[in-house]
KETOR-82821 format. One record per residue (C-alpha): x, y, z; residue in three letters. Coordinates in steps of 0.05 Angstrom, whole numbers, plus 32768, in hexadecimal, padded with zeros to 4 digits. Example, Ala and Ser with C-alpha at 12.3 -4.5 7.8 and 13.67 -1.06 7.14 Angstrom:
80F67FA6809CALA/81117FEB808FSER/
This chain:
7FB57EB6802EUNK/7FD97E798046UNK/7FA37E528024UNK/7FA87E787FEFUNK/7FED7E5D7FE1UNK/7FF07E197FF5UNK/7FB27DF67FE2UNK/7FBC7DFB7F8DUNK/7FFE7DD87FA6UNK/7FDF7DA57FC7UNK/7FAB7D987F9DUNK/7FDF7D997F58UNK/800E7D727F7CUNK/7FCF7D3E7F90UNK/7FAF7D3F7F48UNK/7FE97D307F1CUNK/7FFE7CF57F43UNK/804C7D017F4AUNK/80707CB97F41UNK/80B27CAA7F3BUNK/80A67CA07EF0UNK/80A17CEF7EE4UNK/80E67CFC7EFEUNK/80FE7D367F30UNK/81077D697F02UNK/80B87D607EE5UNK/80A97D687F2EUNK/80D17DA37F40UNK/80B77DC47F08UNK/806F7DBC7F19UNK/807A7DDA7F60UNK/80977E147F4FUNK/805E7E1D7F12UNK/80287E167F3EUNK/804A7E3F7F79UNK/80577E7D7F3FUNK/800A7E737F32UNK/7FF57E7B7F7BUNK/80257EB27F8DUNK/80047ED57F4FUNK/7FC57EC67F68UNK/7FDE7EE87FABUNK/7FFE7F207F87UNK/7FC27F377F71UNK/7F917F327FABUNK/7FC07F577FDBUNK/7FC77F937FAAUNK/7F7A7F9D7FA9UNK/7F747FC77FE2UNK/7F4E7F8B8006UNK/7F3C7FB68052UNK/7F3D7F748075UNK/7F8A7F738067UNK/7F997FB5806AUNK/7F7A7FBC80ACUNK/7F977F7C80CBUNK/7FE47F8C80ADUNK/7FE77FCD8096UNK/7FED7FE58059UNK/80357FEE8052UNK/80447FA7806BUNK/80077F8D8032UNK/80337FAD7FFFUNK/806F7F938010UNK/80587F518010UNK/803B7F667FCDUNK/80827F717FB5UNK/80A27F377FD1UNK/806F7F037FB8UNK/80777F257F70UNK/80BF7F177F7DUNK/80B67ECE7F88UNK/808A7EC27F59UNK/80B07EDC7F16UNK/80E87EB67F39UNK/80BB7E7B7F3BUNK/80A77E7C7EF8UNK/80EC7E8A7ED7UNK/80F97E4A7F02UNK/80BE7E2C7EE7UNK/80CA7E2E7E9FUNK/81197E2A7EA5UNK/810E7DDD7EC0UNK/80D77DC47E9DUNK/81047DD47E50UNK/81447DB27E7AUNK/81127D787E93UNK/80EE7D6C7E51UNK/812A7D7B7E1CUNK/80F87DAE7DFEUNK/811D7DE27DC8UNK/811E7E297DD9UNK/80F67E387D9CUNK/80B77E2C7DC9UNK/80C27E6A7DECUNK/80C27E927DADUNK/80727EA87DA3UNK/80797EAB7D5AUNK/80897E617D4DUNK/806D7E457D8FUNK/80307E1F7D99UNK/7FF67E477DC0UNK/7FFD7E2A7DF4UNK/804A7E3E7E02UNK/803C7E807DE2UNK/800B7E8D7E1DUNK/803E7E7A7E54UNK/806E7EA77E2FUNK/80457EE17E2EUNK/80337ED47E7CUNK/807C7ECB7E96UNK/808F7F087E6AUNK/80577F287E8BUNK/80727F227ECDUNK/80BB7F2B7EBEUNK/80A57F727EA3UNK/807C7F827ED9UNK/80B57F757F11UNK/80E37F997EE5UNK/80BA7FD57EE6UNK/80AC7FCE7F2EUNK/80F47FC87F40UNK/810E80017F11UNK/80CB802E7F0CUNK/80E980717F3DUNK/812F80687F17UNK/811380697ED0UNK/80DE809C7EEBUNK/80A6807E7ECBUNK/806A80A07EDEUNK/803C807E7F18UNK/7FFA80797EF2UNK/801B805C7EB1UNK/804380307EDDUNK/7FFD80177F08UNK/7FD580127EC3UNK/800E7FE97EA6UNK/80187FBC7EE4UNK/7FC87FA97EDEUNK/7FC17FA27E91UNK/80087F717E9BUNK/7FEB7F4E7ED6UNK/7FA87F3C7EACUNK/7FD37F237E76UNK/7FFC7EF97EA3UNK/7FBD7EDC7EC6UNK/7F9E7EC97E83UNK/7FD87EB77E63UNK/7FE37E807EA8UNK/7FA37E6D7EA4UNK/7F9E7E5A7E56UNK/7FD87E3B7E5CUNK/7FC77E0D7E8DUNK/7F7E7E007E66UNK/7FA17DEA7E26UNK/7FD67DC27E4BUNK/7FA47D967E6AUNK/7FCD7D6E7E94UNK/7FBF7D8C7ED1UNK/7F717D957EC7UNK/7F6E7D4A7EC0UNK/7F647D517F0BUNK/7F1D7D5E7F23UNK/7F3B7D757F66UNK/7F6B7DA47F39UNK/7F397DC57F13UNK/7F0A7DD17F4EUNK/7F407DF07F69UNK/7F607E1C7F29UNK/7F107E2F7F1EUNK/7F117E507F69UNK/7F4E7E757F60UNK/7F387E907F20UNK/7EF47EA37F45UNK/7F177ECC7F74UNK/7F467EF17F47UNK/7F077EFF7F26UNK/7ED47F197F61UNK/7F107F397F78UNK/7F217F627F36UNK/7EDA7F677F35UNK/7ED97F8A7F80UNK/7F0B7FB47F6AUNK/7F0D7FD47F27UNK/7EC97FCF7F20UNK/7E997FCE7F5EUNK/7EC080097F88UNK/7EC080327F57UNK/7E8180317F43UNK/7E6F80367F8FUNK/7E9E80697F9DUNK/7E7880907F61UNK/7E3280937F88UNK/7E5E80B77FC6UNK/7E8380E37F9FUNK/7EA281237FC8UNK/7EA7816E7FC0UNK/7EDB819D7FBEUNK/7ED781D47FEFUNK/7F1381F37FF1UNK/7F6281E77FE3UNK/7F9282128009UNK/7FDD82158004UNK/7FF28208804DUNK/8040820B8037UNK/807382107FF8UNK/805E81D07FD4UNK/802681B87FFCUNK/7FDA81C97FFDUNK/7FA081AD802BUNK/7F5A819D800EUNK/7F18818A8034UNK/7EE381658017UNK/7E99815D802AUNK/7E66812B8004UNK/7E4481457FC8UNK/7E0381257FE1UNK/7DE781438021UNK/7DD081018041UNK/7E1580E58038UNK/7E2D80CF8075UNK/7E7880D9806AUNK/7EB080A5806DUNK/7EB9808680B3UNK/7F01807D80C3UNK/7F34807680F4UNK/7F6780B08100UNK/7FA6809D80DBUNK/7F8C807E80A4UNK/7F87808E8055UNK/7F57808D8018UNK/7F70808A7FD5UNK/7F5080C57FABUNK/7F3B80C77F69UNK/7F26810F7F41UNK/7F0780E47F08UNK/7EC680B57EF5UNK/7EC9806D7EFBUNK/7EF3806A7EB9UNK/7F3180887EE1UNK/7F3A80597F0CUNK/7F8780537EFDUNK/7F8380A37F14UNK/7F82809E7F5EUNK/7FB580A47F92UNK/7FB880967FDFUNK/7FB280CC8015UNK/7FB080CA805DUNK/7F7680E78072UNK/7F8B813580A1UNK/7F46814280B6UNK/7F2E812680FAUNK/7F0080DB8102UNK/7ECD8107812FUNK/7EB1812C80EBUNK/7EA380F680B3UNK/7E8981288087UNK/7EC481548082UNK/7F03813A806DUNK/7F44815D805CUNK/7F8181498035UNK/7FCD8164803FUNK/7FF5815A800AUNK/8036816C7FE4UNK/803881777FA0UNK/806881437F83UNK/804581307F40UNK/8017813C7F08UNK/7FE181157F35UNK/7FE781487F75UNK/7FF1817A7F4BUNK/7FB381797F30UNK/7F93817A7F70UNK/7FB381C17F8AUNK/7F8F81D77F4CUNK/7F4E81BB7F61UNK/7F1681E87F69UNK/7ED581F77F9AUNK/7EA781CB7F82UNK/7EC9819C7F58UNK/7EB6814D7F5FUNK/7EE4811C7F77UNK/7EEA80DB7F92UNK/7EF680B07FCAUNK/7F0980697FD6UNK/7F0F804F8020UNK/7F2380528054UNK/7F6980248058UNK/7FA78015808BUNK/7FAD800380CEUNK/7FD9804380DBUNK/7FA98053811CUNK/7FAE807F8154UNK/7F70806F816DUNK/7F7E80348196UNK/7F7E803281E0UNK/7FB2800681F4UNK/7FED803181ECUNK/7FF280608236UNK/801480948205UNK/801780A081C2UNK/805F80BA819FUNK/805580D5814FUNK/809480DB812CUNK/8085810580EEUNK/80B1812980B5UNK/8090815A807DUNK/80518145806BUNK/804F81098098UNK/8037812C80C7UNK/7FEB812880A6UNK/7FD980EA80C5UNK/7FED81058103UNK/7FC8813C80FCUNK/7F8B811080F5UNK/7FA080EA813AUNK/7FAD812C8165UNK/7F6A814F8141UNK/7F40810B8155UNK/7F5E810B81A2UNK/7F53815281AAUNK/7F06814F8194UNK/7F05811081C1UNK/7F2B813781FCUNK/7F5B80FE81FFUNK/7F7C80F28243UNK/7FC480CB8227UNK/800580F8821BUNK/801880FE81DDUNK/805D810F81C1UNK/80658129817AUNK/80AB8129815CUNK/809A81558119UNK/80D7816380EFUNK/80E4818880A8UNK/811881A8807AUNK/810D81EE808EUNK/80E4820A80BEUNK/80AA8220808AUNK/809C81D3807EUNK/808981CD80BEUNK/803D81C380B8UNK/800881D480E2UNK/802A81F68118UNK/7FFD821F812DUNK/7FC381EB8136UNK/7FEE81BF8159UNK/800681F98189UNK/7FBC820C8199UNK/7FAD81BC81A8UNK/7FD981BA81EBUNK/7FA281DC8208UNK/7F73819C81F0UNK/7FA6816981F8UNK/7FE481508226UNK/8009815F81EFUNK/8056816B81E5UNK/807D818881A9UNK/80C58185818BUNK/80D0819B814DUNK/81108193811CUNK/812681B480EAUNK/8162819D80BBUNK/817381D38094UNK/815E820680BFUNK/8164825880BDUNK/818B828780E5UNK/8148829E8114UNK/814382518127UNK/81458243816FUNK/812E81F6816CUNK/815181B18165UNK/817B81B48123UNK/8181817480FAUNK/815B813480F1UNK/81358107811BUNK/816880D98137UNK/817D80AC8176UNK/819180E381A7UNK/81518113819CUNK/812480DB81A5UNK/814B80BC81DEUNK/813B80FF81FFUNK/80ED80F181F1UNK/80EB80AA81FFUNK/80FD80C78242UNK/80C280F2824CUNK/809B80B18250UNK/80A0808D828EUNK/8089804A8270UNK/80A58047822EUNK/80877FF98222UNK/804780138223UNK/804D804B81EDUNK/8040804A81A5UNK/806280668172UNK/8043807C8131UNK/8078809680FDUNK/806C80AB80B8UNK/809C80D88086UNK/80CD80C18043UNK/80E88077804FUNK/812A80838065UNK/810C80A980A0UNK/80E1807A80AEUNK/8118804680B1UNK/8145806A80D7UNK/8111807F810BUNK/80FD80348112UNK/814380238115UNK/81538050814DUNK/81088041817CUNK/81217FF9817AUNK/816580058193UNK/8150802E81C4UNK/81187FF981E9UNK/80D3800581BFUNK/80BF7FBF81AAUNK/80A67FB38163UNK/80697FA9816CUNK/80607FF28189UNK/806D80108154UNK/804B80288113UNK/805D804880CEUNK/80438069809BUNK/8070806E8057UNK/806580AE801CUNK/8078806E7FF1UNK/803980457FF3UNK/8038804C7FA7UNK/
């Protein structure tokens, strides 16, 4: 990725021979042009849902990244065009696409491109625009603002002048290319021949329904996965490929061939699967994340869940009791009222299985309620970080809405678990 970044700047700055005749500004303004084009370049690898980086990062961190780099580059290319019209005296007329030459008309419609797309990024949940126009939108404008950067470049010609340049502009657009390739085209197409089957969806509390899967063809061998980790899921053909959305997978890694979903209906998209019925077709893509309890450094293992976070944790505690797994485990699961609390029963019959402990919360809870009362917060998990009598060598895997996330981080750091121990999973991958 580094790479991926640095070398069109080495190679632009190499092949147009910066002298002191072309001035700072000329120089300035090539830097950031060519950074903007890597960071694009960037942009788009990391958001298609390359394993290698999901499973060495995490998802979540990918994503952020993804965010940050789409950041820098609209900022880069505001920057961009900003000092080469101050550098070069150019009139503002050349940004206007109806009396522009082509080849400013193309780097208009790219920077607009991007502007619009971090606009909608940044603003998306408060104008509640929908997440599958929003995703179709934010590929159709990243296309544009690839070709648009690339033409643009073409019918300046000054940079291509450079053998060294074009080898290198030709690679990059070679890998946007096999990567868009990968993704909108080759997965689904594979993830066609493995389609799944519906064999039941079950309401398993007030907003939220569970449905297992097994492959339509009896040969299939299932999806091999680690427990914690998520598919994206897709109800349509290959043409719906903007009509998927990410789920942590319930089920346990022992049985490939059955899978299970929990989820809570938030949207027309999980909405239509509570409707889904036995025997319908869907689709799966993955798996993804490196959200995994499977690992064997950790002496103990300490899940932090709220709501319907608690379905990759499910899929951890369901693995290590098929495996009879020796470590203690520790699961904080918390929810609005006592009903939201999910799986309870399952998890109750699983001490017998595991070395497995149980706190629940409730914030909101009713007048029968004997358990802890409020949220998951320093004191309550002072009192389990003292169940452990090595707290450096426990890992924490946490997973619910963002500011519960950030707030149980928050308070594991202050009281002595090290970064690197511990693990989330956000509801706000999307």
């Amino acid at each position: 990725m580094a790479a991926l970044l640095v070398v069109p700047l080495v190679l632009g700055w190499l092949s147009v021979g910066l002298d002191r005749h072309r001035g700072p500004l000329i120089a300035l303004a090539l830097i950031t042009g060519l950074l903007a084009a890597s960071f694009l370049v960037a942009a788009i690898v990391m958001s298609s849902r390359l394993r290698s980086l999901s499973k060495t990062f995490g998802t979540e961190a990918v994503l952020q990244f993804h965010r940050l780099v789409g950041l820098l580059t609209a900022t880069l290319a505001v920057a961009h065009v900003v000092l080469v019209m101050w550098a070069l005296h150019w009139p503002l007329h050349l940004l206007w696409p109806p009396t522009a030459p082509p080849k400013f008309q193309l780097a208009t419609f790219s920077l607009v491109s991007i502007l619009i797309t971090t606009a909608l990024t940044l603003t998306r949940r408060r104008l509640k625009v929908r997440y599958g126009a929003w995703r179709a939108l934010h590929g159709v404008l990243a296309v544009v603002a690839v070709g648009g950067l690339a033409l643009h470049v073409y019918w300046l010609h000054h940079l291509l002048k450079s053998v060294s340049f074009r080898y290198a502009a030709g690679l990059l657009l070679l890998l946007i290319a096999g990567v868009l390739l990968t993704r909108w085209v080759i997965r689904p197409l594979r993830t066609q021949r493995h389609s799944y089957l519906v064999e039941q969806v079950s309401q398993v509390a007030p907003g939220v329904s569970t449905i297992e899967l097994m492959p339509t063809h009896p040969r299939h061998p299932g999806m091999r996965f680690r427990p914690g980790q998520f598919a994206w899921l897709r109800l349509t053909g290959p043409l719906g490929v903007f009509r998927d959305h990410p789920f942590s997978m319930a089920s346990s890694a022992t049985d490939r061939r059955r899978l299970s979903f929990t989820i809570r209906h938030l949207g027309d998209f999980t909405e239509r699967v509570a409707r889904l019925a036995p025997g319908q077709r869907v689709y799966l893509d993955g798996p993804y994340g490196a959200f995994d309890g499977g690992g064997p450094e950790a002496n103990g293992l300490l899940m932090i869940a709220w709501g319907v976070g608690i379905t990759p944790m499910m899929s951890i505690l369901r693995t290590h009791a098929a495996r009879h797994n020796a470590r203690p485990h520790i699961l904080v699961m918390g929810a609005r009222t006592e009903a939201e609390l999910l799986f309870r029963d399952e998890i109750a019959a699983m001490t017998d299985h595991l070395q497995l402990q149980v706190i629940e919360v409730v914030s909101h809870p009713g007048e029968d309620w004997t358990g802890r009362r409020g949220f998951i917060d320093v004191p309550l998990l002072r009192d389990v970080l003292a169940e452990y009598p090595d707290v450096r060598n426990t890992h924490a895997f946490v997973c619910g809405p963002p500011r519960m996330m950030d707030d149980v981080h928050a308070a594991l750091l202050a009281l002595g678990v090290q970064e690197r121990q511990v693990s989330t999973e956000g509801f706000e991958l999307v």
